[in-house]
C-alpha positions as CSV (number, residue, x, y, z in Angstrom):
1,X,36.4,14.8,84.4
2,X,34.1,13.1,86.1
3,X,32.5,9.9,84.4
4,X,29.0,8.5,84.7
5,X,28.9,4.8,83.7
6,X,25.8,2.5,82.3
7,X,24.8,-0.5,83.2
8,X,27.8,-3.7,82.3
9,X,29.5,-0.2,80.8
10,X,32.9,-1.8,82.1
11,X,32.1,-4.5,83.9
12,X,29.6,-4.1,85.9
13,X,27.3,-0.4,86.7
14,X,28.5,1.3,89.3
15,X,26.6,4.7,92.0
16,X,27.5,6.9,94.1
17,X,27.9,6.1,97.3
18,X,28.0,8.9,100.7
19,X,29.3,7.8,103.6
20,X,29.0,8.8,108.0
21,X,31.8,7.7,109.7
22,X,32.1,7.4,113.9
23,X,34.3,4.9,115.3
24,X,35.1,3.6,118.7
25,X,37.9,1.4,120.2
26,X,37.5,-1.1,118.7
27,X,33.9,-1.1,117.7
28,X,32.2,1.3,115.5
29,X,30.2,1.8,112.6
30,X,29.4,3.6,109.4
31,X,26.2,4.6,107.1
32,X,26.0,3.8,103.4
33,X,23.6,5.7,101.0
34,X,22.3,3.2,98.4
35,X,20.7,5.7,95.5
36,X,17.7,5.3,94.4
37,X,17.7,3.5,90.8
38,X,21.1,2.5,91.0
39,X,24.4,0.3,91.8
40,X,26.1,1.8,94.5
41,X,30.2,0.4,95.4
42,X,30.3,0.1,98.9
43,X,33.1,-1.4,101.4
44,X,32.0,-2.4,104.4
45,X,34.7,-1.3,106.5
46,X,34.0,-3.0,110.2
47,X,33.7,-6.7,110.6
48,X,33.7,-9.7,113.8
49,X,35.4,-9.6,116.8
50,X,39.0,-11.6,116.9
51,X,38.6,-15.0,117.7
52,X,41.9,-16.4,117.9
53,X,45.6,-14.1,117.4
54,X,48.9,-15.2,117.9
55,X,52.0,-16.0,116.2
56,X,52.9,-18.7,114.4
57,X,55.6,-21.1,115.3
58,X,56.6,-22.7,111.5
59,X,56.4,-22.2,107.9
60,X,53.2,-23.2,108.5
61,X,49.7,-22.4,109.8
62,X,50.4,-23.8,113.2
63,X,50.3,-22.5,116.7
64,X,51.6,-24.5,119.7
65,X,50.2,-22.0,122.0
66,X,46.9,-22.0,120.3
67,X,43.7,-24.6,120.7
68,X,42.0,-24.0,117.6
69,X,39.1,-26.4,118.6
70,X,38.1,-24.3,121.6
71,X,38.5,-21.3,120.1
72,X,36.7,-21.7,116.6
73,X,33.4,-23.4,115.8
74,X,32.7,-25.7,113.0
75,X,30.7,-24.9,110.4
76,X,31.7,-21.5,110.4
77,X,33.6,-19.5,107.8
78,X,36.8,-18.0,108.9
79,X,39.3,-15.7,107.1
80,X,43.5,-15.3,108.4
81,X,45.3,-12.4,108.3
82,X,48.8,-12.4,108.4
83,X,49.5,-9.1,110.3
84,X,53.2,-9.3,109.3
85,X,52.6,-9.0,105.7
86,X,48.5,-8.1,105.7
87,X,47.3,-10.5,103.0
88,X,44.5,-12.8,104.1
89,X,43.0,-16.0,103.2
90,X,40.0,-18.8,104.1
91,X,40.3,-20.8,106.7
92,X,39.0,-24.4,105.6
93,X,39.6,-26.5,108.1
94,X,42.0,-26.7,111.9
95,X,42.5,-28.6,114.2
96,X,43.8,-28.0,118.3
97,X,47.2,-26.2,116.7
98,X,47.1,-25.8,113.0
99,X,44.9,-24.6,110.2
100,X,44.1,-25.5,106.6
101,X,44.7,-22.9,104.4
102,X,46.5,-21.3,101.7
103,X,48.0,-18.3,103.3
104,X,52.2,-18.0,103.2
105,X,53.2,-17.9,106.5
106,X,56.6,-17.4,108.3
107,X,57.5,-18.5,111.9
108,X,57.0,-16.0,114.4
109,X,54.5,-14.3,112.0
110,X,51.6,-12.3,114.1
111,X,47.7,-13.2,112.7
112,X,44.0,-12.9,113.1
113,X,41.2,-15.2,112.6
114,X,37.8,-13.4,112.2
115,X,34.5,-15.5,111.3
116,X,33.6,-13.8,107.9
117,X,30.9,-11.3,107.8
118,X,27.7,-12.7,105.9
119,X,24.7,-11.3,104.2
120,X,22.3,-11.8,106.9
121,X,24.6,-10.6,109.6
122,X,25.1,-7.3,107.3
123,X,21.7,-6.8,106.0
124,X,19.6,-8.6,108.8
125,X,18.4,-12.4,108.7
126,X,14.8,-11.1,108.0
127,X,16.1,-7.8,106.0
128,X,16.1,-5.3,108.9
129,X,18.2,-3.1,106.6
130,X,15.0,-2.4,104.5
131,X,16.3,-3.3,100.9
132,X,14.0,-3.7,98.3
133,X,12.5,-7.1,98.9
134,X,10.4,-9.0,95.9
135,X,12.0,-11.8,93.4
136,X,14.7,-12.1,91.3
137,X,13.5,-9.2,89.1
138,X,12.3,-6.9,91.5
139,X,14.4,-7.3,94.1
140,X,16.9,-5.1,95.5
141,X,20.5,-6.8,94.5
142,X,23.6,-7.5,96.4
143,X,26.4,-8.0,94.2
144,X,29.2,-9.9,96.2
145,X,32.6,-10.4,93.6
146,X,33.8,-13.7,93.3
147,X,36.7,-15.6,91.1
148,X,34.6,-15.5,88.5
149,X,32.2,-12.7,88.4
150,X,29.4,-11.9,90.7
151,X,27.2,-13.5,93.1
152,X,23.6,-11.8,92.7
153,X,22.0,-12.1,96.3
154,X,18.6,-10.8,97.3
155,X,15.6,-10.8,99.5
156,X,12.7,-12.4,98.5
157,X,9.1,-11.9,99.9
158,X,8.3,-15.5,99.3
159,X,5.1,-14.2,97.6
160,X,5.7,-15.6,94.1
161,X,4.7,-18.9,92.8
162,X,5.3,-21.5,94.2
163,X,5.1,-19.7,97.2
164,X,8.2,-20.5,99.8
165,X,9.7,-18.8,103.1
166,X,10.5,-15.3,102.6
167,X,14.5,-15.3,102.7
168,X,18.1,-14.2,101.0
169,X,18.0,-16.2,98.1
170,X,20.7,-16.1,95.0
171,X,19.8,-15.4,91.4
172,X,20.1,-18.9,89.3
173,X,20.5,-20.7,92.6
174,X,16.3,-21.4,93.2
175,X,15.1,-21.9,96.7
176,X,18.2,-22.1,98.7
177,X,18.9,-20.3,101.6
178,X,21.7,-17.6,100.7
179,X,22.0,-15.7,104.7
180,X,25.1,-17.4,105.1
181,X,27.1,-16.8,102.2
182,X,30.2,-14.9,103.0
183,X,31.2,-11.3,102.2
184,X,34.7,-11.2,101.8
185,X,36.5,-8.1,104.2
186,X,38.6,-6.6,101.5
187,X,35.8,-6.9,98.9
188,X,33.9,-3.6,97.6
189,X,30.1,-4.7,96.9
190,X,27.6,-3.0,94.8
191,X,23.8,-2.4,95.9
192,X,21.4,-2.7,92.9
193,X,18.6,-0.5,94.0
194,X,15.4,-1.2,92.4
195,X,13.5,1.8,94.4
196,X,13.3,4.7,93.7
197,X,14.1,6.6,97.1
198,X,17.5,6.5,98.4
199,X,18.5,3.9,101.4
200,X,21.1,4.5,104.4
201,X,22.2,1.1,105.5
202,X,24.2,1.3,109.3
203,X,27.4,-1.1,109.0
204,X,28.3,-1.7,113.2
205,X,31.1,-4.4,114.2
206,X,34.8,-4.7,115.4
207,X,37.2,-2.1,113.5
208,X,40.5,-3.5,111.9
209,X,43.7,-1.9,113.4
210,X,46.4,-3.6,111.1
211,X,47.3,-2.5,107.1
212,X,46.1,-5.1,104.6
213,X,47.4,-6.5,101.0
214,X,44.8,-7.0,98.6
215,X,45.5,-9.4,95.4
216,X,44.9,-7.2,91.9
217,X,44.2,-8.7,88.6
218,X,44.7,-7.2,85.5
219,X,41.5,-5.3,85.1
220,X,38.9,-3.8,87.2
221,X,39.1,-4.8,91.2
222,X,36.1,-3.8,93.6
223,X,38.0,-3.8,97.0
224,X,37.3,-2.3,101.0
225,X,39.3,0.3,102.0
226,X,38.9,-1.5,105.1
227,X,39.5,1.1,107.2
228,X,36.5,2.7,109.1
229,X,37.1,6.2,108.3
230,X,37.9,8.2,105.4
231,X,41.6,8.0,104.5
232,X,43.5,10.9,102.2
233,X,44.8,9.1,98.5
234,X,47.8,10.5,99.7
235,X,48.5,8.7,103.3
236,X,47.2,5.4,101.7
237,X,51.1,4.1,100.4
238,X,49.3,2.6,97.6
239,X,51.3,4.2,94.9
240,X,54.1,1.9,96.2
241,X,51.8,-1.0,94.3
242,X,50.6,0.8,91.0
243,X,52.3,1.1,87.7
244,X,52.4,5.1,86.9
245,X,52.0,7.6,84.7
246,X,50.9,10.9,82.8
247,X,47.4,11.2,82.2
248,X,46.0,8.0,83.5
249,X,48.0,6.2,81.8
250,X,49.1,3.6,84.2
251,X,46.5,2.4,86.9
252,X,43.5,4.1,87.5
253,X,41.5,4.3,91.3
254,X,38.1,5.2,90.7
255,X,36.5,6.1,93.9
256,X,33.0,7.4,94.1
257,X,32.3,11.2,93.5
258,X,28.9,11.6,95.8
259,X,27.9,13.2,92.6
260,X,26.6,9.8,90.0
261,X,29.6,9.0,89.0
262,X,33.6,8.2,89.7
263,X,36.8,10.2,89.9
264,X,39.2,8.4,88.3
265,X,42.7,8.8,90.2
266,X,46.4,8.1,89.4
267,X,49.6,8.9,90.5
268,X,52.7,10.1,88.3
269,X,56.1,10.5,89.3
270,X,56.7,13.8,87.1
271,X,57.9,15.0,83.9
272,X,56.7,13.7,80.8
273,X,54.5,16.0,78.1
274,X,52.9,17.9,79.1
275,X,55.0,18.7,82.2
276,X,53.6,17.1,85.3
277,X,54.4,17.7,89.1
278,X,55.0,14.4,91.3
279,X,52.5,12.8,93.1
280,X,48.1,12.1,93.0
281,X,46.5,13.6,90.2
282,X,42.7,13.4,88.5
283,X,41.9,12.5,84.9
284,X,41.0,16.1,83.4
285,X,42.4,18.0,86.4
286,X,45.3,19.1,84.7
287,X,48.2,19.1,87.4
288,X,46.0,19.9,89.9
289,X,47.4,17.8,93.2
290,X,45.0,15.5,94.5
291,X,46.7,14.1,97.8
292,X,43.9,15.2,99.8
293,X,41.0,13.5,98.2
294,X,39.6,11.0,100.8
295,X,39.3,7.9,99.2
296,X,35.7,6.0,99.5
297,X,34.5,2.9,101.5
298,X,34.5,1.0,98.0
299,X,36.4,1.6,95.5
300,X,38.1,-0.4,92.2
301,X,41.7,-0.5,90.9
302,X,41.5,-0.4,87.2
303,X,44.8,-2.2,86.6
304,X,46.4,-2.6,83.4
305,X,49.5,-4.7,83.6
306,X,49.6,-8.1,85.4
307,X,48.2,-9.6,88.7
308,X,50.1,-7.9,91.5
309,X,49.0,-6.9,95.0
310,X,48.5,-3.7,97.0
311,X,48.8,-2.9,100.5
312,X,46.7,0.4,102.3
313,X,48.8,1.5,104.9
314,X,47.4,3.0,108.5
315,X,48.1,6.7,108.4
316,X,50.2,7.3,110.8
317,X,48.3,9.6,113.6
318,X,45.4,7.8,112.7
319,X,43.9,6.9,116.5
320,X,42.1,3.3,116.2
């Protein structure tokens, strides 16, 4: 069954969302079709170049080998991945051999630090992406999760009153300047298109080659698939993280259709009533298996038990 949803139906409206995938070693990029008249989950699934790895030498974010000054610039937001365990977290500050941040770290740990993707390095400091530009109610939307909601970011044409520069400004945050605010890498955004006519937006940047946790609450959680080409439910290891069950009764993954509106998928382990088979099924689709089904740039985790993690595997024979 396949489920159109309204506007704050759940949480928050969601598209459809088509996707052109070419990759290269290790740059490439993808295309995302923001509909016409409507919000459209999206993961942007490249990001920056590396620039700093290593391992680390303590319980702690430090790196004797490492100088942190020469390597990162201030004033810039950075996000750490441990590779060893995939989760991530801000950088906030450094110095020569250590950083500040919250990320649980072992010695001899491998990471990454990237400088975080932004909206006008996505979208274009002067909105060379094309999206609807205007004011606050006109305007094409960027919705950008946060820890408490949503940050509403969009173009505006500076042709209201007062008039200002034309920039990327936030709703409820007036005149200032909103090209720098982060986009998190293992955050699925909406588009809110005000126009009518559909909009292909080209994502190009450095490809991630390593599997990644992701924090779930309990609830609805808008995430990047992270990887830069379409993945099968069934190679993702992601019902290793997920409570199961018959009939969508233990987490839901609703990934876009192409079609207006979300397959919603789970993953039983057998039995119950009526009789199921093992493995990824569709609400409504019977016992129909649904390993195959390539999971979407964006996509949410509808969870309903308590804050856990999950961690997308690379498929093995995938060639990054």
């Amino acid at each position: 069954m396949k489920i159109k949803l309204t506007l704050l139906g759940i949480l928050v409206s969601m598209g459809v969302v088509s996707a052109q995938t070419a990759t290269t070693k290790p740059v490439g990029y993808h295309t995302e079709t923001a509909k016409g008249n409507a919000f459209t989950l999206m993961g942007v699934n490249v990001g920056n170049a590396i620039a700093a790895a290593g391992e680390f030498d303590a319980d702690a974010a430090t790196d004797n080998d490492a100088d942190f000054t020469a390597l990162l610039d201030d004033g810039v937001n950075y996000t750490v991945q441990n590779i060893t365990s995939g989760v991530s977290a801000a950088v906030t500050g450094f110095d020569a051999t250590s950083l500040t941040t919250d990320l649980a770290v072992s010695s001899g740990d491998s990471y990454e630090i990237r400088a975080d993707v932004t909206v006008g390095s996505l979208f274009g400091a002067d909105n060379s992406a094309g999206l609807g530009a205007g004011n606050a109610s006109s305007a094409d939307v960027v919705w950008i999760p946060t820890s408490d909601g949503f940050s509403q970011i969009f173009y505006d044409d500076g042709l209201g009153f007062p008039p200002r520069p034309a920039g990327w400004r936030a709703i409820g945050a007036g005149a200032a300047d909103q090209a720098g605010t982060s986009v998190p890498f293992t955050a699925g955004i909406f588009v809110q298109r005000r126009q009518a006519a559909d909009l292909d937006i080209v994502f190009v940047g450095h490809v991630r080659t390593e599997a990644t946790s992701f924090s779930v609450d309990s609830g609805f959680n808008f995430l990047n698939r992270v990887l830069p080409v379409g993945v099968a439910l069934a190679d993702t290891g992601i019902e290793n993280f997920i409570a199961k069950g018959n009939n969508g009764a233990g987490d839901l993954i609703w990934s876009p259709d192409g079609n207006g509106g979300y397959a919603q998928y789970y993953y039983t382990d057998g039995g119950g009533f009526p009789p199921a088979s093992k493995g990824w099924k569709a609400v409504g689709a019977g016992d129909a298996d649904k390993g195959g089904e390539t999971l979407a740039s964006g996509y949410a985790i509808q969870r309903k038990g308590d804050a856990g993690s999950v961690s997308v595997a690379i498929p093995n024979g995938l060639d990054l």
